[in-house]
N, C-alpha and C positions, 0 to 999 in steps of 0.2 A: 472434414475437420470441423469439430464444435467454434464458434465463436466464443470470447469470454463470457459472456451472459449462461449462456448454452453450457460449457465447461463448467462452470461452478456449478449450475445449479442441477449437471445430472452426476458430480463425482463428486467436487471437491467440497464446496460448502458444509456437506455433510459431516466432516471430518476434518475440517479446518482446525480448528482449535485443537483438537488431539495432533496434528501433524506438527503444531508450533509448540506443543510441549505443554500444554495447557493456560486457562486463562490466566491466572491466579498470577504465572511466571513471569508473560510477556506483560503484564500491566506494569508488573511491579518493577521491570526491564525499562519501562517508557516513563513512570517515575523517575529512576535515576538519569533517566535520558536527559529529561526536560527539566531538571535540576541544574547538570550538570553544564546545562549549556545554557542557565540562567532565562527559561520561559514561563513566566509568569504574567500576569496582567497587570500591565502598567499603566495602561490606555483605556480604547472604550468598550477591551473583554470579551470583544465578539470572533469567536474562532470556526474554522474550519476546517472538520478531516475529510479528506478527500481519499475515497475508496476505504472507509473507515471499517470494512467484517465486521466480526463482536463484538470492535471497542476498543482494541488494545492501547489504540491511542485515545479518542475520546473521552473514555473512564479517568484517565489521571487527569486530563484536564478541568475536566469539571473539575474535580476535588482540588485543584488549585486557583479556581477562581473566575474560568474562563466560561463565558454560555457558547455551549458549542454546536454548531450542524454538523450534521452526521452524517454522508452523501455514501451510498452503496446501490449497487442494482442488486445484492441477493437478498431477497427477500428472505431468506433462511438464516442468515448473517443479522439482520437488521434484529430478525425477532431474537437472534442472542442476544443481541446489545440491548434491546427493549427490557429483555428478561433482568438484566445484568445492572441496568443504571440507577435501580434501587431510588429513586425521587432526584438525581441529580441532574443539574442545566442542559440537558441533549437532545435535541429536536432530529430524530431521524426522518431521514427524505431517501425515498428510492428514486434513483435519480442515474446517469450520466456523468461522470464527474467532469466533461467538457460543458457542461451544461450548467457548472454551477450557479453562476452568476445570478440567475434567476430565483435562487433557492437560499440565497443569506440576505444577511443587513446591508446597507448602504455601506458600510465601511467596517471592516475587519484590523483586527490586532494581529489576526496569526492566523497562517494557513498552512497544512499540514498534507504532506501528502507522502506514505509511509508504507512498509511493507516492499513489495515489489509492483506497487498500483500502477506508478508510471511508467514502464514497457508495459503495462497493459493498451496506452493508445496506440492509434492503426499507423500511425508513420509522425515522422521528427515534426511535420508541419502544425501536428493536434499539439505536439510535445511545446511548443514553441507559441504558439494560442494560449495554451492553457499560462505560461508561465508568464506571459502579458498581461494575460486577464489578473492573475493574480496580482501583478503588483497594481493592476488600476485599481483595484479595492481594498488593498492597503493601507491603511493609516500612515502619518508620516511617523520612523521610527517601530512599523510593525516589521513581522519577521514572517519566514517562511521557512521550512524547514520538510527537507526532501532526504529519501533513502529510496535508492532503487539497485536493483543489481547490473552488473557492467557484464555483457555478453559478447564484449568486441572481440578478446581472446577468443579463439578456438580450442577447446578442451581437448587434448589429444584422444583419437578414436576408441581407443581401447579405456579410455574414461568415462564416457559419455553414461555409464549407465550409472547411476548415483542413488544408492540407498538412503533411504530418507527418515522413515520411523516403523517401528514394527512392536507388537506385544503378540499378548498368546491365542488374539481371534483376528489381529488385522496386520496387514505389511503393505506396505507403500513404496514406490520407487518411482523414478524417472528418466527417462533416456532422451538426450538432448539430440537434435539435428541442423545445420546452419543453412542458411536461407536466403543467400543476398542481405537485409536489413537486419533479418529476423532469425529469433534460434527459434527452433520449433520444438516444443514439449512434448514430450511422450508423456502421458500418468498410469500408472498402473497402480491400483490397488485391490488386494486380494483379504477378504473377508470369509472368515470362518462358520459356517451354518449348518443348521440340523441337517443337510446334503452332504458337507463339508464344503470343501474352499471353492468359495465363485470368483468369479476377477472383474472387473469394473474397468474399461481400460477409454482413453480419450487424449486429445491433442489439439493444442492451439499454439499460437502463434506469440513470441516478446518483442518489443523493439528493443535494438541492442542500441541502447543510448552512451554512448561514450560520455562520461561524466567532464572532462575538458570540453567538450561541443555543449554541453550542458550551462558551465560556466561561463561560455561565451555568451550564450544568448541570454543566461540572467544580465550579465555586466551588460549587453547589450539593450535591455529592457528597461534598465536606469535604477537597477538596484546599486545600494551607495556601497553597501559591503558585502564580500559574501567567501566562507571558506570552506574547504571541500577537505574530506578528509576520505581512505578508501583503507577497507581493512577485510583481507579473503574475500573480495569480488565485487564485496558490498559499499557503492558512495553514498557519500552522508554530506549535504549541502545544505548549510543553514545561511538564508542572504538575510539582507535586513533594508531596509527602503529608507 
């Protein structure tokens, strides 16, 4: 079984942005995000996405105001974002994202950490680190603002294989497996070449973070507010300090 480092950078990376539908979509997705939920720089502007790929989140923020760090370990991801940010405020850092701390300013407006990045750590205790550490750097009145997917359900078995994107040279798929903590990923993708079809296949490991246990340890952490919303799998917890 690949580690996450290992997993992206011999399958996934590659093909990131094609699997999410492309860039152009999900930026413009995390504009109306960070709109709609009223994120803007109010304070001293200094932000950070945590497991940030090519940007999808970083990109609107700069364009609203915010200078941002930009923390990823795939160096194949990072050089999108590099490609991508066109002169805007975004210092990327190949980095750990338990590590952050070391890698921003003294004091943050907003800390972002999106996609599915957070079951990327190895168990609840990094989960529960990192979400401490974030409000120590905090600003008073900064926010935070998390998406990860909930894998506490067990997807009945005749479900588990879950097609994902396909065109007329590449097809992608997934089949889940559970783990005690962890669902464990299956990735398959099959690419079309002067051979014809090869397949690329690998697996690692999510923590299945229940988004209530999640809430708990914000509120326990001394954020003042914080409200959770869940829609097809996916929670969405924006706290504020």
């Amino acid at each position: 079984m690949a580690d996450v480092t290992g997993h992206y950078q011999d399958l996934l990376a590659g093909v990131y942005t094609w699997l999410c539908g492309g860039a152009d979509a999900r930026i413009a997705d995390n504009r109306k995000f960070f709109d709609a939920n009223g994120i803007v720089p109010r304070g001293c502007g200094n932000a950070v996405d945590l497991g940030c790929g090519p940007g999808f989140q970083s990109i609107p923020l700069a364009e609203i105001g915010f200078a941002v760090t930009a923390i990823d370990l795939s160096e194949i991801l990072l050089a999108e974002l590099e490609a991508r940010r066109a002169g805007l405020n975004i210092a990327t850092v190949r980095a750990d994202l338990s590590d952050f701390a070391g890698h921003i300013p003294e004091r943050l407006e907003l800390a972002v950490c999106m996609g599915d990045t957070l079951t990327h750590l190895a168990g609840f205790g990094e989960v529960e680190r990192l979400l401490r550490g974030i409000h120590g750097r905090l600003e008073k009145g900064g926010k935070m603002a998390l998406t990860f997917r909930n894998f506490t359900n067990e997807i009945p078995r005749g479900d588990r294989f879950i097609p994902v994107r396909s065109d007329e040279n590449a097809l992608f798929g997934c089949f889940l497996e559970y783990e005690g903590d962890f669902a464990i990923v299956h990735d398959l993708l099959y690419t079309r070449g002067a051979a014809g079809w090869e397949l690329k296949k690998s697996f690692y490991k999510k923590l299945r973070i229940s988004p209530a246990w999640a809430m708990l340890v914000i509120e326990s952490a001394g954020y003042r507010t914080a409200a959770l919303r869940e829609e097809r799998g996916l929670a969405t917890i924006i706290a504020e300090k």
